[in-house]
Residue, then its C-alpha position, 0 to 999 in steps of 0.5 A: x570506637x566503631x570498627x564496623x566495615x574494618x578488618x582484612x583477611x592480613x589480620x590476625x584472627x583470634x582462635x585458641x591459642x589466643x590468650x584470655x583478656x586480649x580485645x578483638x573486634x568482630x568481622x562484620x565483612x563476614x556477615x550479608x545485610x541480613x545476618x549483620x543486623x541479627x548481631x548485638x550492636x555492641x559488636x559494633x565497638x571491641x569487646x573483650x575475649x575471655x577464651x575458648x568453651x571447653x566443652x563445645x569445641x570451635x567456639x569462644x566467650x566474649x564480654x561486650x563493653x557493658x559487661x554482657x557475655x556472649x557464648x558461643x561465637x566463632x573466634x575466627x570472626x574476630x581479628x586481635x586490635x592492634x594497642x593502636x587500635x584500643 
C-alpha cells in the first residue's frame, strides 16, 4: 500500500510511548522535493516501528517491509495506521 502524500497533523503521531510492533507510515508532507528523494523508497509503503533507541534520545528504529532496519529516525515523522489502513 502507497501512502505517499497521505497523513494530516489530526493523526496520531508515533513517540515514545508507542509500543513496539505498531505499523506507521512516514510523513512524506514533511519533507520538500529535494529531502523526499533522499529517503529510501520503502518508506514509500508502512513499515514496522520496533521502539525508541535508548542511548540516543528522540530517535526510534523502524523495519522496512524487506527486513531492513533503519536507526535513527525521528518518530514524530510517522503517523500510527489505523487496522483499516494495514
Amino acid at each position: 500500500m502507497n501512502h505517499r502524500g497521505r497523513g494530516t497533523r489530526d493523526e496520531e503521531r508515533a513517540d515514545g510511548k508507542t509500543p513496539p510492533l505498531t505499523i506507521v507510515s512516514y510523513d512524506w508532507e514533511l519533507l520538500d522535493k529535494t529531502q523526499s528523494e533522499r529517503m529510501p523508497s520503502s518508506f514509500l509503503r508502512s513499515v514496522l516501528f520496533m521502539g525508541m533507541i535508548t542511548n540516543m534520545p528522540g530517535h526510534c528504529l523502524v523495519i522496512d517491509r524487506d527486513g531492513i532496519g533503519h536507526w535513527g529516525c525521528h518518530p514524530e515523522s510517522f503517523f500510527i495506521l489505523t487496522e483499516e489502513d494495514t
